[in-house]
N, C-alpha and C positions, 0 to 999 in steps of 0.2 A: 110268453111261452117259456118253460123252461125247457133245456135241453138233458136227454138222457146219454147220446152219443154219437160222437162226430166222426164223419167218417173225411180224411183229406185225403184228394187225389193230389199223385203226383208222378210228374216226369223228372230228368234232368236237366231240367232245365231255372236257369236262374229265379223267374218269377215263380216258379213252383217251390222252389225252397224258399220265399217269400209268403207263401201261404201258410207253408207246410209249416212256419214258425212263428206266425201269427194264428193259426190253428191251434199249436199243441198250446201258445202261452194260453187262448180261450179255454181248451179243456182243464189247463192248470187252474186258474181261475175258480170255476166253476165245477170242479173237481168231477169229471166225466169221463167216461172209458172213452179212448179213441181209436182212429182204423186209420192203417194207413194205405191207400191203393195205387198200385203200379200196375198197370194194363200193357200188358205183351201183345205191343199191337206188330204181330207178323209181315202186314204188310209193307211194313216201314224198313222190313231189313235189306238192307243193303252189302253186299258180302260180290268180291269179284270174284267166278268160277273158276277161275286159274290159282283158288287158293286151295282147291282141293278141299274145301270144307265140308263135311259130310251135314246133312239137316237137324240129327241128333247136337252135335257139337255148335251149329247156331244155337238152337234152342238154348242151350248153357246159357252160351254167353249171352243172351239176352233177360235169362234169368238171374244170372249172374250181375248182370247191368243194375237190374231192377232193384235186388237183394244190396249191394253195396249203395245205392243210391238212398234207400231207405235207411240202410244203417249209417250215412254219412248226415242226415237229414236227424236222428235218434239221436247219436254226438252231437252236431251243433246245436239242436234247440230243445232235446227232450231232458228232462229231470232222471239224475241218474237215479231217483227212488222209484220213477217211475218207468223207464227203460224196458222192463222185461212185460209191462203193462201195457204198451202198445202191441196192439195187431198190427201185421203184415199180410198182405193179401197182395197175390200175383196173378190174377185172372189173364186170360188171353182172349184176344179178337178186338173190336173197336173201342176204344178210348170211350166215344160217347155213349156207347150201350153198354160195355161192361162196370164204368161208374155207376150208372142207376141202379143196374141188376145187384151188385156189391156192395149198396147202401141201401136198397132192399132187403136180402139176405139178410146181411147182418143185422138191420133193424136201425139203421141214422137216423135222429131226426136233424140233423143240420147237416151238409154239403159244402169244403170248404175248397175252394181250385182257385189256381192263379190263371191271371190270361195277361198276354203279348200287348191286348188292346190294340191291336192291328185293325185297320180301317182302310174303305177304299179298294183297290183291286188286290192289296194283301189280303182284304178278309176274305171278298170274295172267291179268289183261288185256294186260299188255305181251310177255308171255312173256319168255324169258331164253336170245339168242345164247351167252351164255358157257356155259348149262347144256349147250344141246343142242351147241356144240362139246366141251365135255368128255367127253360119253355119245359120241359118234359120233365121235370122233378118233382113227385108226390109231396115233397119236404123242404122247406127254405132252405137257401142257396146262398152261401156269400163268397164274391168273389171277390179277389186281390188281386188288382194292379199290377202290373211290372213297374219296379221304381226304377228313376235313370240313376243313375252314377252322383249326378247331382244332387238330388232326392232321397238318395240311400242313407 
């Protein structure tokens, strides 16, 4: 199958800039527009009331979050001829349903996401975005590992 364009989800988190750079070398490769996705997922925020934060100014900073992390992820693994060539996309609500919805839209045919690889009553309590992208995704899926320190 060839691929027309890949969309890589991403958080802040170390295995996701793992993807996100075995992703962009794939679309270099094989020279394919790519997407990059940050899911503002709300429910995650965590903010103590005594900081007088108004709901507007979370919002920023969580977009905020998103937008640096994507440009920190462009710097370290994106080609600077290519830089202004990646999409950014910041959709809001659940990790696992706004990647599919955001690589539909756009039109992916490949899904690239890192996972923890967490097993046992980790997975269990945390549940596993890469799992349920994989089972629910119209479009092959490849996921990336978290490497250890060792491994890296």
């Amino acid at each position: 199958m060839a691929y027309t364009k890949i969309l890589i989800a991403v958080d802040s988190s170390p295995c996701s800039f793992q993807a996100a750079r075995k992703g962009l070398e794939l679309a270099d490769l094989i020279q394919v527009p790519v997407a990059l996705v940050f899911v503002i997922d709300r429910s995650q925020e965590i903010i103590h009331t005594d900081l007088e934060i108004t709901p507007i100014q979370r919002g920023s900073f969580l977009e905020q979050q998103a937008c640096n992390t994507m440009d920190k992820i462009i710097e370290a693994y994106g080609r600077p001829s290519r830089a202004g060539q990646i999409l950014q996309m910041t959709p809001e609500g659940l990790p696992k349903d706004e990647i599919l919805v955001s690589a539909e839209k756009w039109g992916a045919d490949l899904i690239i996401l890192g996972t923890h690889g967490r097993t046992g009553i980790a997975h269990f309590l945390l549940g596993s975005i890469a799992e349920y992208i994989v089972r629910h995704a119209k479009v092959p899926v490849m996921v990336v590992p978290e490497q250890s320190a060792k491994n890296a």
